[in-house]
N, C-alpha and C positions, 0 to 999 in steps of 0.2 A: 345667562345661565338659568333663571327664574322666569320664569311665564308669568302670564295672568292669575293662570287656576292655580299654579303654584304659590303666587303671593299674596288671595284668599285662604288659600289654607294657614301659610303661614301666619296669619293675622288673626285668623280662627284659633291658633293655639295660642295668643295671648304674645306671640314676639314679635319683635320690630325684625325688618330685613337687614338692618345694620346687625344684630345678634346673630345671627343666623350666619350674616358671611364669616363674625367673625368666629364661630365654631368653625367653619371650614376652613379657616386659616390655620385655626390650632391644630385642626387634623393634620395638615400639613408640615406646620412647624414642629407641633409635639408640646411636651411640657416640660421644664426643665426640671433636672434631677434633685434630688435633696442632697446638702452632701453633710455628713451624716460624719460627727467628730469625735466621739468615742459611745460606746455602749452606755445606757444608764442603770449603773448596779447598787447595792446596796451601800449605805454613806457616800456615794458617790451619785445621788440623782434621783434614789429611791431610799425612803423614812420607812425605818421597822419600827415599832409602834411596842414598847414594854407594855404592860398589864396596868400599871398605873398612870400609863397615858393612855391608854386607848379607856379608862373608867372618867381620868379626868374627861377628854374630848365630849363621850358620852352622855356623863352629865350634864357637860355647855350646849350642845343639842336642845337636849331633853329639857332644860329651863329655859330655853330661845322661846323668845317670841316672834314668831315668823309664819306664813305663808309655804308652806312646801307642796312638790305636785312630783310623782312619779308617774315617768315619761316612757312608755314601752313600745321602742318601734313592733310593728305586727302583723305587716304587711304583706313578709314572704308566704309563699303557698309552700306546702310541705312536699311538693316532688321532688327536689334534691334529698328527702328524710326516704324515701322508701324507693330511692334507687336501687338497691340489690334486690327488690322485690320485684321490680320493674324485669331488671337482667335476668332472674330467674325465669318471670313467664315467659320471656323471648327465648329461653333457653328449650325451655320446658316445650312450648308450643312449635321451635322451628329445628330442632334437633332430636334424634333418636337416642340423647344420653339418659341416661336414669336417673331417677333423685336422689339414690345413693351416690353416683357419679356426679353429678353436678355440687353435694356436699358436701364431698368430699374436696371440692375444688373452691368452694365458696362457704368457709365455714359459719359466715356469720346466717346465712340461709337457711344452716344445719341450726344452727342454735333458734333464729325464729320460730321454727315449725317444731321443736324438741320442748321449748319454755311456752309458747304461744298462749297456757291458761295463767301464766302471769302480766301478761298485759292488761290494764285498764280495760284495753275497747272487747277482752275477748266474751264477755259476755254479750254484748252486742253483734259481734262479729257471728257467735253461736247460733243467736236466735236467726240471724241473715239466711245463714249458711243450713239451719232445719227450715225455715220458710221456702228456700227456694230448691231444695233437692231433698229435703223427707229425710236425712240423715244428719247425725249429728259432726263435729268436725273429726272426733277418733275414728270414727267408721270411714270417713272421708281417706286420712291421713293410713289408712290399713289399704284402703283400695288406689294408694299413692295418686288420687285424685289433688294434691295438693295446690296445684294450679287453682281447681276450683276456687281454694279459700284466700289464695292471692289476691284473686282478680275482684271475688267480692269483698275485698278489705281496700284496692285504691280504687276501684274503678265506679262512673256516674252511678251504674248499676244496682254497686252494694253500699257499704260506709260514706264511696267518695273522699278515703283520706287520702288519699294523692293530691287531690286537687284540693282541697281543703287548705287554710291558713295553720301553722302550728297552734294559735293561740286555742282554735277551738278543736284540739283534737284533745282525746282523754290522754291522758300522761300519766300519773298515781294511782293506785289505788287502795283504800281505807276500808276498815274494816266492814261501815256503813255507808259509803260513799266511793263514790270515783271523783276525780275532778281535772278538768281541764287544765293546760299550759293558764292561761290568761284564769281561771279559778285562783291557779299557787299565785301568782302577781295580785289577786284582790289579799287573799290572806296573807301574804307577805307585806303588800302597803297597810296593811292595818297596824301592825309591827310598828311599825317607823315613820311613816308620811302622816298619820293620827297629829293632826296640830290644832289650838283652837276648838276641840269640837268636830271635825270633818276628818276625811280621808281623802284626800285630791287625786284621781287615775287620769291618765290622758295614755291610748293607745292609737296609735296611726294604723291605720289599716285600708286596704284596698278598695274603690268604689263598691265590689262585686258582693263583699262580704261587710259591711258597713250596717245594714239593717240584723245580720244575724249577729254580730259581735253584738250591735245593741241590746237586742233580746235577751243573748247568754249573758253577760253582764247584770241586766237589768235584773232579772230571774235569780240570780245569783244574788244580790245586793241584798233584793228584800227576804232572804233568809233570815238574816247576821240583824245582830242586834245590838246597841249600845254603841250605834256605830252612825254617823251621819257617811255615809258614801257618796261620792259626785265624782262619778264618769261620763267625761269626756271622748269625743273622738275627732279625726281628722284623716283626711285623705292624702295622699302626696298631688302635690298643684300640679296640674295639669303642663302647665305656663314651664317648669323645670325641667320637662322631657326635653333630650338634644336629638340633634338631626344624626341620621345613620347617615354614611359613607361606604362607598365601593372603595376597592382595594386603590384605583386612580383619584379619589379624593372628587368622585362626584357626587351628588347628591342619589340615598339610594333610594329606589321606587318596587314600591310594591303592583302585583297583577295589573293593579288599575291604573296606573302610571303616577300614582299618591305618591309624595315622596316621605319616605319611612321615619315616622320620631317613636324615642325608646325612653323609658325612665332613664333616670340619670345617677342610678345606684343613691344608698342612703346618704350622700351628701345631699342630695334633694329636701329629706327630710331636716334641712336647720331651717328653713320659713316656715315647717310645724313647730321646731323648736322655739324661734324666735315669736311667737304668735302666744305660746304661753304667757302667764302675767305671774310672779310667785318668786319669793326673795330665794330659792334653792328651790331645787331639777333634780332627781336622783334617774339618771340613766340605765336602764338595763334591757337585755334584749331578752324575746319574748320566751326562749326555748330555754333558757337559766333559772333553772326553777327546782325545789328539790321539795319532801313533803314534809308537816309538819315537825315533826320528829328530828330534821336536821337542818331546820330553820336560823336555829338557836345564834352560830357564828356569822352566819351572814348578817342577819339583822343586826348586831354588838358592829362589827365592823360597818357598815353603812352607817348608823347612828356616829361612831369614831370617827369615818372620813367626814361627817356634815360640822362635827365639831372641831376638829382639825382645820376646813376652810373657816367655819366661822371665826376662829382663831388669827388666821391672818387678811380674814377683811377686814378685820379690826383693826387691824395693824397700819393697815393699806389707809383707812378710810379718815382712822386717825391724822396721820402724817398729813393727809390730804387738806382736811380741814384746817392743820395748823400752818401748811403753806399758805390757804386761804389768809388767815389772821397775817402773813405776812413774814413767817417764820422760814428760817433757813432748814429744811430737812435736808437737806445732801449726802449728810455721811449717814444717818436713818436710813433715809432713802434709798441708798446705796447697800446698804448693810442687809436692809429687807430683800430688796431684788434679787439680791445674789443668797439669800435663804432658799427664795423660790427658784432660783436654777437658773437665772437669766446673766450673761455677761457680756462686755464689751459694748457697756452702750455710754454714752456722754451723760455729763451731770445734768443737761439741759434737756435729756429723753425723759427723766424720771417723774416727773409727775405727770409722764402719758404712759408710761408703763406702770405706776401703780395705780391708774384709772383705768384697768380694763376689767370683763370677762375672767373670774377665777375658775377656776377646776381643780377637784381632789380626784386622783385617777386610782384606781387597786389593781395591781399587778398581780401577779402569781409564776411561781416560779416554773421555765419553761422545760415541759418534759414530752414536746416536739410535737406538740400543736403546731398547725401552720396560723400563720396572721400575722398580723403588727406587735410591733415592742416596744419598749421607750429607748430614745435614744438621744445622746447629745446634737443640736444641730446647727449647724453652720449657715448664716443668711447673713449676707454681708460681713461688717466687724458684728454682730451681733452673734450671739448663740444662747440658745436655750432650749426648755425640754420640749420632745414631740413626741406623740406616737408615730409610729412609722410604718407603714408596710412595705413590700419587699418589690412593689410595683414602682415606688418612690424614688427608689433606689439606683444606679446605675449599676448592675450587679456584673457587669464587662470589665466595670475598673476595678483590678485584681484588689488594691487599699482597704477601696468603699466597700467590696466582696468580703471582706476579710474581717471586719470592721462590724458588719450584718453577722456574721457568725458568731460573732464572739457574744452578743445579744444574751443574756442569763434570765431576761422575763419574757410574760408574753402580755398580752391585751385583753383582757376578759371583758370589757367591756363594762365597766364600774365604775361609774362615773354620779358625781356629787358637782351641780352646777352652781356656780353663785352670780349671776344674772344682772344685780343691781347696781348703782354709780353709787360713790360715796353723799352724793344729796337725795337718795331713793331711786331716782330713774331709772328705767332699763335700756338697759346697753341693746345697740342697733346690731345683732349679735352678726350679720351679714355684712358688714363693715370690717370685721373680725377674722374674714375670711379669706385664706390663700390662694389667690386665681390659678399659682401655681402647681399646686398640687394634685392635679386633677388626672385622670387616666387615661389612658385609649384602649381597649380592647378588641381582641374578632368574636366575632359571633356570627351567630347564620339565623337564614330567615327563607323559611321553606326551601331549604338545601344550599340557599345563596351564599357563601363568604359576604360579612359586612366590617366594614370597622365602628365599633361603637365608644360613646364619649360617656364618664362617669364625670358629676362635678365634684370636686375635695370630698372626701370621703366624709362624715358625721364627727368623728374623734379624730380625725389626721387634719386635712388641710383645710375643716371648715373651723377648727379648732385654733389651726398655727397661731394666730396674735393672741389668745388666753393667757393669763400667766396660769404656770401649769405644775401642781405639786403629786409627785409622784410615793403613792404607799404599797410596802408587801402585803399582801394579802392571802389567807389561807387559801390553799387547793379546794378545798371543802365547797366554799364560796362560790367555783367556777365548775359549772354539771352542764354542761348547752346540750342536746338532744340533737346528731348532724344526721345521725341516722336510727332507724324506729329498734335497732337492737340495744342501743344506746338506754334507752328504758330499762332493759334488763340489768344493768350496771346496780351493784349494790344500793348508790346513793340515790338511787328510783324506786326501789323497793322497799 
């Protein structure tokens, strides 16, 4: 199957030919299904948090002495964010509709080009838009040149936000200031990851844009004052891309007869995770970002969920040490687990499941977001809590289907890590990880059908072995940016 120049290359990406075949077995085989035991809803899987617990939690944070580091994948490029912008100029440029007609069919379009002096970038966009055609964009927007200010808002040309990462596009804007996705994440870790003295940022982001995150960043830091900043970066390893497939499970080859490797979606990103050093991780992704003025709840709740985990690695760590000295913990032991949502396991598992990997996860209540949710899950006699997405799932068997709906939260992506062993060490967090849960998708590649391999997603199956505590979380908290009208949302302005 592998040639010569085939198993140079594959050596140049950093895998052994044993890995490589057996991705192509999984393509074959598949992955097996989760099976998914009831929804995880509120006193049943998921802690709502009164006012005098979330001040107590906050407090034990805030007096911790600890090491913390906020973690912001930041990788993705922002074309899936101005896809209707995309659809429009194709519209615009290979049909004889009008831009009233096309607005009429695609309101969010209507609203782009009606709000367009509320965006952040449209000062920039403006000055693009008189530099390269003498008029300003109202004069534009009257002679329904509006194409024009599309195209220089994604395209190499003009802005380049198309292609651009979210972190560096502008998003907010202040009375005196604009600032970027990855701006709101410095002044939002000032809030809460401030430990010791320091601010710890780690954003993963793309080889391409690595040296500009630097600079913006960098540029950014030495503003702010009374603040020690230390940003970090990381790229997704090369070494974790998987091999593509044809639809017959061969190996797929590009013009040159190369055979095709693809990132491996953000489950890739846990060897950035695990590569961290820091007794708690707070996770969030890069486009969850709101401006100063409605900072307030989210930061209160992130502080809560760090003191909430600190709360029961205490608990965990305690027990642990008093097995050490030789002490019977079983019905502790037992009583803690099944706190954290875990059941059916022997009295002889328990002091490997209170040595692992914690997580405080924030839910929000689901109001038909697509993604992941929590849910009860079924692995052997064992069960406990997961996030879950709908890929996961075998959504054929009417139960499991039914089972998936009834689902009350979603996945925002809020996550508070605790990293450490109860003797300091850090957990091998890729140990930790569900070989199972991994995906297969199609995709294409210059027109071709491909089948492509994602590994265990970041929060699903890179997560499964975490012990895993699930909290409600305001809406407020959860603002992601999926697409550039999305800004216009009250909680952007």
């Amino acid at each position: 199957m592998f040639t010569t120049l085939d198993k140079n290359q594959i050596t140049q990406k950093g895998y052994d030919l044993k890995s490589i075949e057996a991705q192509l077995e999984r393509f074959k085989n598949g992955f097996t299904p989760l099976q998914i035991a009831d929804p995880a809803i509120i006193d049943f899987g998921i802690l709502k948090l009164d006012e005098s617990e979330k001040d107590s939690f906050i407090t034990k944070y805030d007096k911790a002495d600890l090491e913390a580091v906020k973690f912001v994948p930041a990788s993705g490029a922002a074309t899936r964010m101005f896809k209707p912008i995309y659809s429009f100029i194709e519209k615009f440029d290979q049909s004889s509709a009008s831009f009233e007609t096309i607005t009429r069919e695609d309101k969010k379009i209507g609203r782009f080009f009606s709000d367009i002096d509320e965006f952040a970038f449209y000062d920039d966009l403006e000055d693009l838009v008189k530099n390269k055609t003498g008029q300003n964009i109202d004069q534009i927007k009257r002679e329904y040149m509006h194409d024009t200010i599309a195209k220089l808002l994604v395209s190499e040309e003009g802005l380049n936000y198309g292609n651009l990462p979210k972190g560096l596009l502008k998003f907010h804007k202040y009375e005196k200031e604009t600032r970027t996705a990855a701006q709101e994440h410095v002044y939002e870790g000032i809030a809460y990851v401030l430990k010791n003295g320091k601010v710890d940022l780690h954003f993963t982001v793309s080889p391409e844009h690595l040296n500009a995150f630097k600079a913006h960043i960098q540029a950014t830091t030495t503003r702010l004052e009374n603040s020690k900043i230390i940003s970090t970066f990381s790229i997704q390893k090369p070494e974790t891309d998987t091999i593509a497939v044809t639809e017959g499970f061969e190996p797929f080859r590009d013009q040159s007869g190369k055979i095709l490797f693809r990132p491996a979606g953000h489950g890739a990103i846990l060897e950035n995770l695990n590569d961290i050093s820091a007794d708690l991780i707070f996770v969030k992704n890069i486009d969850n970002v709101v401006p100063d003025y409605r900072k307030n709840e989210t930061i209160r709740f992130k502080k809560a969920l760090a003191g909430l985990l600190l709360s029961y690695q205490e608990k965990s760590f305690e027990l642990l040490r008093q097995r050490d000295s030789g002490e019977d913990i079983t019905k502790e032991g037992r009583d803690l687990l099944e706190e954290m949502g875990i059941k059916g396991f022997s009295d002889s598992d328990i002091p490997d499941l209170l040595n692992r990997p914690i997580r405080v996860c924030g839910m929000v209540k689901n109001e038909g977001e697509p993604g992941g949710g929590p849910f009860w899950v079924k692995n052997g006699p064992l069960v406990s809590l997961q996030i879950v997405e709908s890929a996961q799932v075998d959504i054929n068997d009417k139960a499991q289907r039914k089972i998936f709906k009834k689902g009350t939260h979603f996945n925002p992506v809020d996550l508070v890590c605790g990293v450490r062993n109860y003797k300091g060490g850090k957990f091998e967090l890729l140990d930790y990880r569900d070989e199972e849960a991994g995906f297969i998708s199609e995709k294409s590649f210059n027109g071709r059908k491909l089948l492509a391999m994602e590994l265990p997603g970041l929060w699903n199956g890179s997560m499964s072995n975490w012990n895993t505590i699930f909290v409600e979380v305001p809406l407020i908290t959860f603002n992601p940016v999926k697409t550039v009208t999305d800004l216009l949302k009250p909680t952007h302005r």
